[in-house]
PyMOL Python script that loads the backbone (N, CA, C, O; Angstrom):
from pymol import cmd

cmd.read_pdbstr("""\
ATOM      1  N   UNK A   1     -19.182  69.400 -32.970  1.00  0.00           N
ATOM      2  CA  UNK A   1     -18.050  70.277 -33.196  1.00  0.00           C
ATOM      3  C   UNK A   1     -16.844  69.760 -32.434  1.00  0.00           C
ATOM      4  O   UNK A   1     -17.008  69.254 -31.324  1.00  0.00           O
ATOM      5  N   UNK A   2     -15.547  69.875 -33.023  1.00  0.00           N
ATOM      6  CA  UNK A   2     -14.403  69.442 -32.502  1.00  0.00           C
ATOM      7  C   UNK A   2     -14.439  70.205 -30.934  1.00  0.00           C
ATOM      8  O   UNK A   2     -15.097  71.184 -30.582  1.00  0.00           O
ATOM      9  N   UNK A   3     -13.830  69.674 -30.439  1.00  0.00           N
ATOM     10  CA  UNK A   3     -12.874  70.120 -28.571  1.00  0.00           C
ATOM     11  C   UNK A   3     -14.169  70.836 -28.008  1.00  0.00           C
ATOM     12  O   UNK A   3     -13.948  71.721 -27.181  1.00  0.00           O
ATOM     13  N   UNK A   4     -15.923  70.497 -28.444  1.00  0.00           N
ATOM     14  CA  UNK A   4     -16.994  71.329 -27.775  1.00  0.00           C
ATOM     15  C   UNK A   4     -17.161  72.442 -27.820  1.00  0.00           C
ATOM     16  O   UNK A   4     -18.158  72.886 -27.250  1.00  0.00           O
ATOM     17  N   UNK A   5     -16.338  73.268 -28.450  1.00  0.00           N
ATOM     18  CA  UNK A   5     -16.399  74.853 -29.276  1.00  0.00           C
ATOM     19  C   UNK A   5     -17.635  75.030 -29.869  1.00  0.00           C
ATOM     20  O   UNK A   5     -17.927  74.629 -30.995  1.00  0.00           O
ATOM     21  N   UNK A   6     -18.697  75.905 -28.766  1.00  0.00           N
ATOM     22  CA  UNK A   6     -19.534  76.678 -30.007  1.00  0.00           C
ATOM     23  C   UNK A   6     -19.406  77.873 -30.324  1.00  0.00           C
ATOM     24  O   UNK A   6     -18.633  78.549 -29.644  1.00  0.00           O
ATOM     25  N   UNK A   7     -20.238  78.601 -31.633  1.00  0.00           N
ATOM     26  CA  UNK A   7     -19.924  79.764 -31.452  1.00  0.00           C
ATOM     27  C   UNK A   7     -20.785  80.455 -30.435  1.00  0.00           C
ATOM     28  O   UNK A   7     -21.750  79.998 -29.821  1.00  0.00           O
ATOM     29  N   UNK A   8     -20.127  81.903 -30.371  1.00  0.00           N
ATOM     30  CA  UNK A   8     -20.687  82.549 -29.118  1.00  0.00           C
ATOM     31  C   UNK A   8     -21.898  83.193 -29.536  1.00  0.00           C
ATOM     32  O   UNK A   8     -22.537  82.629 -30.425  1.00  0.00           O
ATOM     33  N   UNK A   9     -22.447  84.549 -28.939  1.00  0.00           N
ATOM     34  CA  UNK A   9     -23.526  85.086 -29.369  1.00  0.00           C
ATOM     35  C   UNK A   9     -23.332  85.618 -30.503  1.00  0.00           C
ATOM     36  O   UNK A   9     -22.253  86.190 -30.658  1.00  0.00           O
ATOM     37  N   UNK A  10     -24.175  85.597 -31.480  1.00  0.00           N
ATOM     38  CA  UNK A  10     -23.552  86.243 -32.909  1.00  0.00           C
ATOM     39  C   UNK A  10     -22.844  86.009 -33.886  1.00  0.00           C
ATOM     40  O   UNK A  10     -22.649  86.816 -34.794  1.00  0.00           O
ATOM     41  N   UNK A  11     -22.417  84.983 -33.826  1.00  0.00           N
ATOM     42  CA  UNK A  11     -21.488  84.668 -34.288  1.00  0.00           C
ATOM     43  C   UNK A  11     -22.207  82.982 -34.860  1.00  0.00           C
ATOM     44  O   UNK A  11     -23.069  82.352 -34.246  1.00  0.00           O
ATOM     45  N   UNK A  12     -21.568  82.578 -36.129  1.00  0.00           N
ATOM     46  CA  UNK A  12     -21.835  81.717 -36.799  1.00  0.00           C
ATOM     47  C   UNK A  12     -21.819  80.237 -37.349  1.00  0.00           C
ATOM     48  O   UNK A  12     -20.807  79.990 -36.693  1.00  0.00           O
ATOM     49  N   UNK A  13     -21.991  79.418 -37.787  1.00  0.00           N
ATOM     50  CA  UNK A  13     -21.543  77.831 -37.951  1.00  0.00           C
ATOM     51  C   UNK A  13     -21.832  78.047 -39.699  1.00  0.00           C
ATOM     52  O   UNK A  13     -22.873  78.420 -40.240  1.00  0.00           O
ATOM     53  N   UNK A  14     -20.485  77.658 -40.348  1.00  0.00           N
ATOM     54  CA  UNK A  14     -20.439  77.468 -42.006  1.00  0.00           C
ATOM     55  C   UNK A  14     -20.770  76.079 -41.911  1.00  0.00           C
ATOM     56  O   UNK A  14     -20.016  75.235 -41.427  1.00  0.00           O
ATOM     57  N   UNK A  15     -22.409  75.751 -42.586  1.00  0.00           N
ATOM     58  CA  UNK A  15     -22.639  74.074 -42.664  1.00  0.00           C
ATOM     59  C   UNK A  15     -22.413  73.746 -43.985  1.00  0.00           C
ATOM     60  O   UNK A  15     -22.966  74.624 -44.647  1.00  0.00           O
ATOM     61  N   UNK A  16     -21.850  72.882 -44.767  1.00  0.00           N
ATOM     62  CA  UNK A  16     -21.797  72.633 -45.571  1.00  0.00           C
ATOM     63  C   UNK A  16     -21.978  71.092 -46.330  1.00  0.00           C
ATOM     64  O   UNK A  16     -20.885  70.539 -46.204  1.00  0.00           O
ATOM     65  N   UNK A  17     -22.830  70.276 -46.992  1.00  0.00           N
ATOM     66  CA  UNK A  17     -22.816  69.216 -47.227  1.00  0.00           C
ATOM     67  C   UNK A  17     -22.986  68.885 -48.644  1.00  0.00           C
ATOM     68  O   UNK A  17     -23.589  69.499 -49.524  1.00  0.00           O
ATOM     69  N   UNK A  18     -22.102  67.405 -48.692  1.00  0.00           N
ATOM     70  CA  UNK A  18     -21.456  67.345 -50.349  1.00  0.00           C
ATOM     71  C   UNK A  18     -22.530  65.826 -50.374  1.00  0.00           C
ATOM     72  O   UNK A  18     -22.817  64.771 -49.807  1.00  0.00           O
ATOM     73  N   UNK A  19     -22.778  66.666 -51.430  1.00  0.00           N
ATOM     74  CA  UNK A  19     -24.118  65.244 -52.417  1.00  0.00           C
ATOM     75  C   UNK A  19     -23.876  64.693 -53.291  1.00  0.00           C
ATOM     76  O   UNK A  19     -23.500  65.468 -54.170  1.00  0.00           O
ATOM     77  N   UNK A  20     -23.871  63.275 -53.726  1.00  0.00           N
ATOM     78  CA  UNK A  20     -23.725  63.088 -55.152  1.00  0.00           C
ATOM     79  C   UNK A  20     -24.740  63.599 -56.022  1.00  0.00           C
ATOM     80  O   UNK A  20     -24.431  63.457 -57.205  1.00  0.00           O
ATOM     81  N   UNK A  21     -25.847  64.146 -55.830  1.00  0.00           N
ATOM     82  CA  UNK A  21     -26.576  64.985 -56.415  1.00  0.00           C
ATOM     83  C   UNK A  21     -27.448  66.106 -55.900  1.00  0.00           C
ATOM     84  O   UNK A  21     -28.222  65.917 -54.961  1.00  0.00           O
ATOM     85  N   UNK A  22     -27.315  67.404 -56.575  1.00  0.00           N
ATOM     86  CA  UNK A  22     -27.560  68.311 -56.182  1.00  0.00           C
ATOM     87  C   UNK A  22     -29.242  68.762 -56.309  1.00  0.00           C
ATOM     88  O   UNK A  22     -30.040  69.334 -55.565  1.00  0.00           O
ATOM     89  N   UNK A  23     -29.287  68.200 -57.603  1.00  0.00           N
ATOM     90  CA  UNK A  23     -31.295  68.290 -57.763  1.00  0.00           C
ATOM     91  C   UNK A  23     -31.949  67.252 -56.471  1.00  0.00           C
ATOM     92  O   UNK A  23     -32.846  67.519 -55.671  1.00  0.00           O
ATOM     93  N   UNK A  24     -31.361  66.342 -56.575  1.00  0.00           N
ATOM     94  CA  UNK A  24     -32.011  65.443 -55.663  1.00  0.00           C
ATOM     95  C   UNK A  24     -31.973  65.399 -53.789  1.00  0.00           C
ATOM     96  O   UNK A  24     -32.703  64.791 -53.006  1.00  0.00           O
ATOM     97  N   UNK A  25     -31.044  66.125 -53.597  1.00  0.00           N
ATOM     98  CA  UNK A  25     -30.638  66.349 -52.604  1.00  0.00           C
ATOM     99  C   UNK A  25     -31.666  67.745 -52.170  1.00  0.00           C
ATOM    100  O   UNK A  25     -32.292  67.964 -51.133  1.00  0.00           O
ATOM    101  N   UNK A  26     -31.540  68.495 -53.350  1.00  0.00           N
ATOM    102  CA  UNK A  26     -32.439  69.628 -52.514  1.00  0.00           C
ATOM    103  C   UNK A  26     -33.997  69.682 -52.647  1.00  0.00           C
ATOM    104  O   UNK A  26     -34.731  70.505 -52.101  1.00  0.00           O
ATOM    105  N   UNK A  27     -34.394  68.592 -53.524  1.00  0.00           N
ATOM    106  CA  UNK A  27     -35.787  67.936 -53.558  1.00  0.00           C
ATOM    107  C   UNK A  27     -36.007  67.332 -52.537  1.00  0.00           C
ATOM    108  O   UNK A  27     -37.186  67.363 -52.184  1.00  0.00           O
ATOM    109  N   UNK A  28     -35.111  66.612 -51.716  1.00  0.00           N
ATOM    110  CA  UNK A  28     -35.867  65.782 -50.595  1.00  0.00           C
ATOM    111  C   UNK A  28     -35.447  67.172 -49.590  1.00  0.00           C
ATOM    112  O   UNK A  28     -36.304  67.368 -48.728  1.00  0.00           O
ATOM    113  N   UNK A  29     -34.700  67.803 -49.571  1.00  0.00           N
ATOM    114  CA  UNK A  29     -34.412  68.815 -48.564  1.00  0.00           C
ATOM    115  C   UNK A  29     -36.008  70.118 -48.270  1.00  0.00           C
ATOM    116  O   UNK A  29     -36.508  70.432 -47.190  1.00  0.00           O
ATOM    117  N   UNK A  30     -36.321  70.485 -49.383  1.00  0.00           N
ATOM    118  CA  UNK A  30     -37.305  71.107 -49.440  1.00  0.00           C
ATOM    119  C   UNK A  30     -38.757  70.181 -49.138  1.00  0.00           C
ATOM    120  O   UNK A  30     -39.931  70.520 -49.284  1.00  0.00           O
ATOM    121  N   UNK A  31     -38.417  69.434 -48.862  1.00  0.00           N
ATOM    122  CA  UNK A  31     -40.026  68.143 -48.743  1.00  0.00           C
ATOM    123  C   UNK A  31     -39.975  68.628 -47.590  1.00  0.00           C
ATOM    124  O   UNK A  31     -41.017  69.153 -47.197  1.00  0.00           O
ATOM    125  N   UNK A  32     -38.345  68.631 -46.314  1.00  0.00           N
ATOM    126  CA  UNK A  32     -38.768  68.780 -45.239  1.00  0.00           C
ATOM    127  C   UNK A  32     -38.398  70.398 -44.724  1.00  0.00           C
ATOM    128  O   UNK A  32     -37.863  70.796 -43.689  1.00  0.00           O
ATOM    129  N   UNK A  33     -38.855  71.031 -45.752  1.00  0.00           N
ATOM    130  CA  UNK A  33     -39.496  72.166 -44.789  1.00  0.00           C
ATOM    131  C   UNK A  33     -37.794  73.367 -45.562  1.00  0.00           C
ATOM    132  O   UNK A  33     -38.009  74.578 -45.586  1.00  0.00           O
ATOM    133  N   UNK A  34     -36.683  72.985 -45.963  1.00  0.00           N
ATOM    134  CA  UNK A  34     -35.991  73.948 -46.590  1.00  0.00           C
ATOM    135  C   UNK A  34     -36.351  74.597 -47.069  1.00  0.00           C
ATOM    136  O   UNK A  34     -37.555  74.348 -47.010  1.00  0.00           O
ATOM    137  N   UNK A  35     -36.120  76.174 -48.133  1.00  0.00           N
ATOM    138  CA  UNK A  35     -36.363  76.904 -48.915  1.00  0.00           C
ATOM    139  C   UNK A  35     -35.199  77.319 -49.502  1.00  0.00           C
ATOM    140  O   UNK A  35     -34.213  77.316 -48.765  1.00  0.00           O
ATOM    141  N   UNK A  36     -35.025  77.743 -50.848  1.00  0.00           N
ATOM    142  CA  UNK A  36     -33.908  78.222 -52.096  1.00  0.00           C
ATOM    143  C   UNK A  36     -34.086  79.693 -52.124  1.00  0.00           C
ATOM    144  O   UNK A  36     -34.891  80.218 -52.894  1.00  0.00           O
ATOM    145  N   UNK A  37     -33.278  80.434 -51.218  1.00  0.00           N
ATOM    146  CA  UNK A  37     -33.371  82.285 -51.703  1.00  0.00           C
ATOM    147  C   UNK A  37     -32.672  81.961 -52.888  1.00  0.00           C
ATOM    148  O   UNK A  37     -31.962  80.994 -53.164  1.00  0.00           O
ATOM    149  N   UNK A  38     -33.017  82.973 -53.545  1.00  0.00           N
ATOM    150  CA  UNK A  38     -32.206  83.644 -55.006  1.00  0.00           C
ATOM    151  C   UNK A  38     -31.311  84.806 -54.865  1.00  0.00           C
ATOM    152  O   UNK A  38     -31.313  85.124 -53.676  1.00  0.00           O
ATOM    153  N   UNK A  39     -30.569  85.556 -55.536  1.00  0.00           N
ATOM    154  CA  UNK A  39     -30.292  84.326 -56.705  1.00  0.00           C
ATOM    155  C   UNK A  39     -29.254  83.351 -56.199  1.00  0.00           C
ATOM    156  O   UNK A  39     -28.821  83.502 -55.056  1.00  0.00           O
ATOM    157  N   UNK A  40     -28.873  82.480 -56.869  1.00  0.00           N
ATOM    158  CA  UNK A  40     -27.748  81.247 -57.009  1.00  0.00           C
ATOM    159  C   UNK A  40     -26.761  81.275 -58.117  1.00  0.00           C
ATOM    160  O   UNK A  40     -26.734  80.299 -58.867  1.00  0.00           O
ATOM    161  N   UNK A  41     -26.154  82.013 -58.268  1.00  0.00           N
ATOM    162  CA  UNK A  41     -24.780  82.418 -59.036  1.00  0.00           C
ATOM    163  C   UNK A  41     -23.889  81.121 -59.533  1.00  0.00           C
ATOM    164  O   UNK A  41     -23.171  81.089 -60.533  1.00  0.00           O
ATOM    165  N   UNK A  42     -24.073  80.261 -58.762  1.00  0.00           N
ATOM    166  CA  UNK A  42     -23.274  78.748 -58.848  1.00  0.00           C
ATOM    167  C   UNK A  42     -24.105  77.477 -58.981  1.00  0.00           C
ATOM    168  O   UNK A  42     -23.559  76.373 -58.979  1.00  0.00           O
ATOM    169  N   UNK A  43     -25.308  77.616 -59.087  1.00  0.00           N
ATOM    170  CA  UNK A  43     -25.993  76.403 -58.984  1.00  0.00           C
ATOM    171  C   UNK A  43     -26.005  75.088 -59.545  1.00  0.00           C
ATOM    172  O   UNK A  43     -26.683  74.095 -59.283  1.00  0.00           O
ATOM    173  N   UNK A  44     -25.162  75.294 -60.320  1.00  0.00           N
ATOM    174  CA  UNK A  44     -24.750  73.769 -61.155  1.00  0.00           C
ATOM    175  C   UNK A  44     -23.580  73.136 -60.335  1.00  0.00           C
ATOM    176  O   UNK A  44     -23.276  71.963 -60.547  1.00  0.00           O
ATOM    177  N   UNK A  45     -22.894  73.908 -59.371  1.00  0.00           N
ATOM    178  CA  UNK A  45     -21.878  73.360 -58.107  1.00  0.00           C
ATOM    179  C   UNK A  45     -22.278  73.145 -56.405  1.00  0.00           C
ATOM    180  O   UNK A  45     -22.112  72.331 -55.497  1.00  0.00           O
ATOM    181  N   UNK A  46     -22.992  74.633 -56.707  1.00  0.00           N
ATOM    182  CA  UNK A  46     -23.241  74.610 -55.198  1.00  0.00           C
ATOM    183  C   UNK A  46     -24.793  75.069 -54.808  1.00  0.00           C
ATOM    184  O   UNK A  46     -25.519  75.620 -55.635  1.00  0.00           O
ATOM    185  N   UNK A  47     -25.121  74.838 -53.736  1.00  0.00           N
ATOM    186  CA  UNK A  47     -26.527  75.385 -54.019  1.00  0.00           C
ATOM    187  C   UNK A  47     -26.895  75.742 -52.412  1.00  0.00           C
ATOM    188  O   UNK A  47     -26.631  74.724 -51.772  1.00  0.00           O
ATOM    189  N   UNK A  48     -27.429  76.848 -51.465  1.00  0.00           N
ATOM    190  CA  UNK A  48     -27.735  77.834 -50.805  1.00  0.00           C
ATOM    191  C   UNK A  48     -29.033  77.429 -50.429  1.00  0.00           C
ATOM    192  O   UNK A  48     -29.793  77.154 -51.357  1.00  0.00           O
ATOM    193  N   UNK A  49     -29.609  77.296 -48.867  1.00  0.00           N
ATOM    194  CA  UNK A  49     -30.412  76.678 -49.126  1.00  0.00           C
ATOM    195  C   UNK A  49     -30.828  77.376 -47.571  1.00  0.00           C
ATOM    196  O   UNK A  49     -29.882  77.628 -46.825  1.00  0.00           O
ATOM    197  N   UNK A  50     -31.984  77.628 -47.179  1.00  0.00           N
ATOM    198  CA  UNK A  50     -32.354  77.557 -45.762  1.00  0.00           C
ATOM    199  C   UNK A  50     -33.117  76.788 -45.021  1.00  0.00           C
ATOM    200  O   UNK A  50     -34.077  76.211 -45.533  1.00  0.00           O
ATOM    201  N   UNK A  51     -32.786  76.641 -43.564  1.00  0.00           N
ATOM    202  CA  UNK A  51     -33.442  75.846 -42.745  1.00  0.00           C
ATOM    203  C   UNK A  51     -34.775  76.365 -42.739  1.00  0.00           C
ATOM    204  O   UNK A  51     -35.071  77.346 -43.422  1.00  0.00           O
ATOM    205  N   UNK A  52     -35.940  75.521 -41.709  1.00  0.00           N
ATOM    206  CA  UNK A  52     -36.995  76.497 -41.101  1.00  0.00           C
ATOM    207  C   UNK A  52     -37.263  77.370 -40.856  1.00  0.00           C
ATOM    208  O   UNK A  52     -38.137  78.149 -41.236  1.00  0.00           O
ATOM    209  N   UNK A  53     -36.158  77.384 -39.808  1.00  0.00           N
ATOM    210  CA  UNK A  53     -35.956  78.527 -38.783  1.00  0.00           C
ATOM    211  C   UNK A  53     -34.859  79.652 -39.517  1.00  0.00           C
ATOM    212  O   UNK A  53     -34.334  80.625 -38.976  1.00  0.00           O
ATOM    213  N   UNK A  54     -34.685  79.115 -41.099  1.00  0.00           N
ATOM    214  CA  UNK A  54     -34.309  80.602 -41.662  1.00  0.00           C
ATOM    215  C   UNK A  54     -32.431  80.520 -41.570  1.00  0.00           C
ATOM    216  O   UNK A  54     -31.856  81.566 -41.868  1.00  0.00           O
ATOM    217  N   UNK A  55     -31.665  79.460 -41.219  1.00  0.00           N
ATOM    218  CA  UNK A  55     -30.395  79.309 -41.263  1.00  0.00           C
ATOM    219  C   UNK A  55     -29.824  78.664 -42.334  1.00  0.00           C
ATOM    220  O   UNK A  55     -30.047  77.515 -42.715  1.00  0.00           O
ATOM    221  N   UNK A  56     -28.605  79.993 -43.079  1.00  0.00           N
ATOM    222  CA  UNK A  56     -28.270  78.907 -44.025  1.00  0.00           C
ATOM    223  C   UNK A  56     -27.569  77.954 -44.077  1.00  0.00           C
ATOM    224  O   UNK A  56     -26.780  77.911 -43.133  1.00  0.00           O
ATOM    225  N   UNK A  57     -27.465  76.807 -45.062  1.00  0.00           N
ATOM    226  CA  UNK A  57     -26.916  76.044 -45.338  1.00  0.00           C
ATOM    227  C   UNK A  57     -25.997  75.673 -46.855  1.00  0.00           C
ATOM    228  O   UNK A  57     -26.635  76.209 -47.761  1.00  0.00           O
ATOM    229  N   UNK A  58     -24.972  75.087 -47.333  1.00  0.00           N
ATOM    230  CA  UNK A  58     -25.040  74.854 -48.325  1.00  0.00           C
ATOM    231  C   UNK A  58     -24.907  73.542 -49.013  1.00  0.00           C
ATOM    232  O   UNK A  58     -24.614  72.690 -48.174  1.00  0.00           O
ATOM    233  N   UNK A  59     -25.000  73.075 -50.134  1.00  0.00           N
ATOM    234  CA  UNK A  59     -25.551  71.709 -50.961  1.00  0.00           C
ATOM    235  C   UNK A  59     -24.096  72.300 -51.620  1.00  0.00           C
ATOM    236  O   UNK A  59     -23.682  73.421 -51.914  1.00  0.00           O
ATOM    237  N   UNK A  60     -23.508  70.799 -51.693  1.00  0.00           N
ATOM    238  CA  UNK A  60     -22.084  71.061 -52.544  1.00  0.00           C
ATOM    239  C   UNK A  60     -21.959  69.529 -53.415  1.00  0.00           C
ATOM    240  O   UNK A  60     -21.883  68.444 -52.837  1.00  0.00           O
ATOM    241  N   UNK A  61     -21.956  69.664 -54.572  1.00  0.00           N
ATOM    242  CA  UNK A  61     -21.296  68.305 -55.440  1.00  0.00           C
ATOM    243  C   UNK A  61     -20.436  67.672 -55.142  1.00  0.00           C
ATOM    244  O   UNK A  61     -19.498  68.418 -54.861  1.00  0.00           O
ATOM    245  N   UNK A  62     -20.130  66.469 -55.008  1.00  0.00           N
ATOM    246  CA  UNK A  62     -19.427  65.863 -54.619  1.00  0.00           C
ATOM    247  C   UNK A  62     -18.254  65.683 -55.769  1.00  0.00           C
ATOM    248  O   UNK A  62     -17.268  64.981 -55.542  1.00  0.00           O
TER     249      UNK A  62
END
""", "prot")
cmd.dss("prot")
cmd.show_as("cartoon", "prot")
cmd.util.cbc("prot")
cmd.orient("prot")
């Protein structure tokens, strides 16, 4: 994170990462351990995705 800013208690980090592909990207993502809540309203752009430990993330087209 820029100037060592984290957030504080409660408070959040928007992760976001741009793929040249979105099937493929969340195929190897789910190998290691991601999961896809539903629904996905945008999924042909963007795609919602969680960590392990249950944090989201999102998959964006490049």
């Amino acid at each position: 994170m820029r100037g060592g800013h984290r957030p504080g208690p409660g408070r959040a980090v928007h992760r976001r990462l741009c793929v040249a592909g979105l099937d493929t990207a969340e195929t190897r993502l789910s190998a290691l351990g991601a999961v896809r809540p539903v629904p996905q309203p945008l999924a042909e752009r963007c795609r919602v995705l969680l960590d392990p430990a249950g944090h989201p993330f999102c998959l964006t087209a490049k």
